[in-house]
C-alpha positions in Angstrom: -48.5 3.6 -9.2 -45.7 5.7 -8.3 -45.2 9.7 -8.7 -42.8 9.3 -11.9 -43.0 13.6 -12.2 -41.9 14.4 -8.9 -38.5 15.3 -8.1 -37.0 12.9 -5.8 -33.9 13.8 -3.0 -31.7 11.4 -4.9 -32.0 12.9 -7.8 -31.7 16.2 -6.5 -28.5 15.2 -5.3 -27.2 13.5 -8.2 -27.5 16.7 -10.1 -26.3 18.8 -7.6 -22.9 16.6 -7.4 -22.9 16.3 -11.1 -23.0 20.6 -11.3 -21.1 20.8 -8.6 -18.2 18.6 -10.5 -18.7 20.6 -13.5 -18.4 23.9 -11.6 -15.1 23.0 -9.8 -13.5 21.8 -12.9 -14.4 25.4 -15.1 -12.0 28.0 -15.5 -14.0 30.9 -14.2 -13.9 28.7 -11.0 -10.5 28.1 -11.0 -9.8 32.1 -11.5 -12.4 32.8 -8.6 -10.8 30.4 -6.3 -7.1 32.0 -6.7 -9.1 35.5 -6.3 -10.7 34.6 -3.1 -7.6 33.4 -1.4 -5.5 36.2 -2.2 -8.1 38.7 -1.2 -10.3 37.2 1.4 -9.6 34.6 4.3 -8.7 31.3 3.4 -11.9 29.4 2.2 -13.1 26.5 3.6 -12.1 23.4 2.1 -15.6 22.5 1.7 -16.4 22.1 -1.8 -19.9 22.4 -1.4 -19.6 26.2 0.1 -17.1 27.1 -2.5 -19.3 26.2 -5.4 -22.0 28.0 -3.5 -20.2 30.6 -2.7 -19.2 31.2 -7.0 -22.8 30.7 -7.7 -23.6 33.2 -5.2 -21.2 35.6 -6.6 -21.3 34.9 -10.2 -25.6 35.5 -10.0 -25.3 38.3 -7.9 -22.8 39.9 -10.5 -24.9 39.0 -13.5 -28.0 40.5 -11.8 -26.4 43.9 -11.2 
């Protein structure tokens, strides 16, 4: 029988895509984004890194 309580990579990335959509669609992201090119080198047009990136930034923030 099957591990049913372990994580699995495929859901791991299901979230992570879900969040990730969720992130990039939020205001606060939005705002950052427009910040970070005006202030900073042009960002990568990864999506991935730029969510990252926010989370990064927003935690780091938030932890201070």
């Amino acid at each position: 029988m099957p591990n049913t309580t372990a994580p699995s990579f495929a859901n791991d990335q299901a979230v992570w895509a879900s969040l990730k959509q969720a992130i990039a669609t939020s205001s606060g992201f939005g705002r950052w984004q427009n910040l970070k090119q005006v202030t900073d080198a042009p960002l990568a047009d990864n999506l991935d890194g730029q969510v990252t990136a926010y989370l990064r930034e927003t935690l780091a923030t938030l932890a201070y």
